[in-house]
C-alpha positions in Angstrom: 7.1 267.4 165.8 10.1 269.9 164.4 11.5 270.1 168.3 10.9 266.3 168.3 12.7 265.5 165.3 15.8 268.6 166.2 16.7 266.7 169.2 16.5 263.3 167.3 18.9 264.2 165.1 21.0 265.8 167.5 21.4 262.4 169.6 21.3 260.5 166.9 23.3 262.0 163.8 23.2 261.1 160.6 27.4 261.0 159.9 27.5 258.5 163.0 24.3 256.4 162.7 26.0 255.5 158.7 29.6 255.0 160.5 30.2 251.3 160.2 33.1 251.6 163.1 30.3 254.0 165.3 27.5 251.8 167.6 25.3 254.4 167.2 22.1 253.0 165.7 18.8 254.5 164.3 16.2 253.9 161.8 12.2 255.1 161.3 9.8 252.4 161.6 7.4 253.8 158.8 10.5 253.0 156.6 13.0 250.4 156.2 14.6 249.1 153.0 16.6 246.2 153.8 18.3 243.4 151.3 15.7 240.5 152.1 18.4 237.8 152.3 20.2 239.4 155.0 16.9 240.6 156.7 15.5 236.3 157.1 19.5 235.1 157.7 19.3 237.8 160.8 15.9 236.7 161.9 13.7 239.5 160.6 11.2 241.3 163.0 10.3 238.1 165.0 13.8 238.6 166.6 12.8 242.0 168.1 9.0 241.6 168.5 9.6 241.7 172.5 11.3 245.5 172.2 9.3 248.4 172.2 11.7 250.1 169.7 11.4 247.7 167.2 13.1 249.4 164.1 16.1 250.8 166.1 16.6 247.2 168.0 16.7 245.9 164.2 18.9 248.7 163.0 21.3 247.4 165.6 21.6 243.8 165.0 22.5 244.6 161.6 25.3 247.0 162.6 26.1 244.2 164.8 26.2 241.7 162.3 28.6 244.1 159.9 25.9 245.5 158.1 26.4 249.1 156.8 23.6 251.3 157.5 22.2 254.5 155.4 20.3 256.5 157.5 19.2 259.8 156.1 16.3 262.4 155.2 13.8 261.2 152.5 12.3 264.2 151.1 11.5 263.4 147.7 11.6 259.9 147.7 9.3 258.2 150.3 6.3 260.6 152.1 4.3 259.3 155.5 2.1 260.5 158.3 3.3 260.1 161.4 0.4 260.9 163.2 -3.3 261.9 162.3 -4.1 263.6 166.0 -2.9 265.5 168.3 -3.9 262.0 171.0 -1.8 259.5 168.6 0.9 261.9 168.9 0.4 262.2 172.6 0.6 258.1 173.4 3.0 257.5 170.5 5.6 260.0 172.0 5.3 259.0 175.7 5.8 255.1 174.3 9.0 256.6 172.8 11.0 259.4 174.2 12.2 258.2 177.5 14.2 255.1 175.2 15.2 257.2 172.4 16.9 259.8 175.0 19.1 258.6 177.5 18.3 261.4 180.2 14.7 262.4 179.3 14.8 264.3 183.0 17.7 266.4 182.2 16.7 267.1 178.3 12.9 268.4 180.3 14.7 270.5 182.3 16.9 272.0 179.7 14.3 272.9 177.5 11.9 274.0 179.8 14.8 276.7 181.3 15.2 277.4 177.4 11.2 278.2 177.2 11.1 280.5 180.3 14.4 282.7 179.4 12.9 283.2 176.0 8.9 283.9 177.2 10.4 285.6 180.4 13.1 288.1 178.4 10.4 288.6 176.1 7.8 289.7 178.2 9.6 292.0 179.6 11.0 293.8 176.8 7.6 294.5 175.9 6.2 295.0 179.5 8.8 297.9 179.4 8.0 299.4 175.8 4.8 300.0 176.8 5.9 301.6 180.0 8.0 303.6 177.4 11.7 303.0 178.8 12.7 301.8 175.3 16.7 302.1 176.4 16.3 299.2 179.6 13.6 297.0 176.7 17.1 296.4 174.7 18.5 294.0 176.5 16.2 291.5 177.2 14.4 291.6 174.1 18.1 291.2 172.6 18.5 288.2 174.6 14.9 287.0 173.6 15.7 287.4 170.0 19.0 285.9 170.0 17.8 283.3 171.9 14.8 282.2 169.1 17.7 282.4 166.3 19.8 279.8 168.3 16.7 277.7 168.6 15.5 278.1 165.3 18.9 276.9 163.9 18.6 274.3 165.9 15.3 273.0 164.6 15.8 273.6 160.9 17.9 270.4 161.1 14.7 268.2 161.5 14.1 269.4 157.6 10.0 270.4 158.3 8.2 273.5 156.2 9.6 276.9 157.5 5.6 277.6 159.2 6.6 274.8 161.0 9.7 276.0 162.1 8.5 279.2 162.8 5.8 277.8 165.0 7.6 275.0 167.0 8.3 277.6 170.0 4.9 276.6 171.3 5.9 273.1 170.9 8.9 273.3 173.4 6.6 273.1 176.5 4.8 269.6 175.1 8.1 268.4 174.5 8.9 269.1 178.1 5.7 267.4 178.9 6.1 264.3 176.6 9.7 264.4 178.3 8.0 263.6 181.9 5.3 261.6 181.2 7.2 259.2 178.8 10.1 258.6 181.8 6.8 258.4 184.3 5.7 255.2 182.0 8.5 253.8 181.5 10.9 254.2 184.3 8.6 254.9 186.7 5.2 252.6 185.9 7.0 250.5 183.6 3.6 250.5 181.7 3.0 251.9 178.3 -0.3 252.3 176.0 -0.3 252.3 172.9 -3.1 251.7 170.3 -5.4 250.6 172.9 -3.0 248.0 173.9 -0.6 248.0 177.1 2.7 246.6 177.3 4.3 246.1 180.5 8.5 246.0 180.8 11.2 246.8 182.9 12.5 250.4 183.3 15.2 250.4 180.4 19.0 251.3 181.8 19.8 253.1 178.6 18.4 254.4 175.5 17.7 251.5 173.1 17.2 249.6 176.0 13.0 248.7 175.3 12.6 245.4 176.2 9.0 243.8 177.4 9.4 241.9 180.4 8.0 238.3 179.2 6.7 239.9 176.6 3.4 240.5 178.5 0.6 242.1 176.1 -2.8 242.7 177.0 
């Protein structure tokens, strides 16, 4: 969830999601305040019940419509769960990540080279301390630590414990996997599950770009 979250934030910052002039839109489905004249006079939810992104569909008609937005981190004033397993988090991220990143191919392969350099240069650092040439074990354990600083500055910014933080390397590689089998479903299939339900729409051209074809449910 941290590396989740880091790359969220990343392609969807804060300062530009709250820019009225910016059409970069976001918002969190578990919570939206909204003014409830201006959420019925723009149609509410019913105009966006055929999108699989829902909430960020809705955050952009209102920055559309001239609406400002405040999107920001609510620690201390709202708390949720996102998930309560591991398998809710496993359909719920394949329904989402291929709209919410624009190249969710690209973003796989990226992190997944970032994954190997760091297990790689890391395993052989060690592999040669205990083979006891400590002087060649420099370098890539150098690169393996630098490496895990860059990432972990990187997913500080997704505001989760510091155990958290300290434990998302292992959560790189089911990124990478979400990653593939979220474009699979959607770009690929054009089929997605979700609560025991399956929605069936046309691969999206863009992020944000979730719409159900005829708004088939079954």
């Amino acid at each position: 969830m941290p590396v989740i979250f880091a790359e969220l934030v990343r392609t969807y910052p804060p300062e530009r999601v709250n820019n009225p002039t910016d059409p970069t839109v976001a918002a969190n489905g578990q919570y939206i305040l909204v003014r409830r004249e201006v959420y019925e006079a723009l149609g509410g939810h019913r105009v966006v019940a055929e999108n699989i992104l829902e909430d960020v569909e809705l955050a952009r008609i209102f920055k559309a419509s001239d609406h400002k937005i405040w999107f920001r981190h609510g620690a201390g004033l709202v708390r949720t769960r996102m998930y309560r397993s591991f398998r809710a988090m496993w359909d719920g991220w394949t329904k989402n990540l291929a709209l919410l990143f624009p190249g969710p191919l690209a973003l796989a392969t990226l992190r997944g080279v970032e994954f190997l350099a760091m297990t790689i240069s890391l395993s052989a650092g060690l592999l040669l301390l205990v083979l006891g040439d400590s002087r060649s074990a420099f370098f890539p354990l150098a690169f393996a630590a630098i490496s895990y600083l860059n990432f972990i500055s990187r997913i500080q910014q997704a505001h989760f414990p510091w155990k958290a933080n300290l434990m998302a390397f292992i959560g790189l590689p089911i990124f990478v996997s979400l990653l593939v089998r979220s474009h699979i479903h959607s770009n690929v299939r054009g089929e997605l599950t979700w609560k025991g339900r399956t929605y069936t729409h046309s691969a999206p051209k863009a992020a944000g770009d979730s719409s159900i074809r005829k708004g088939d449910l079954s």
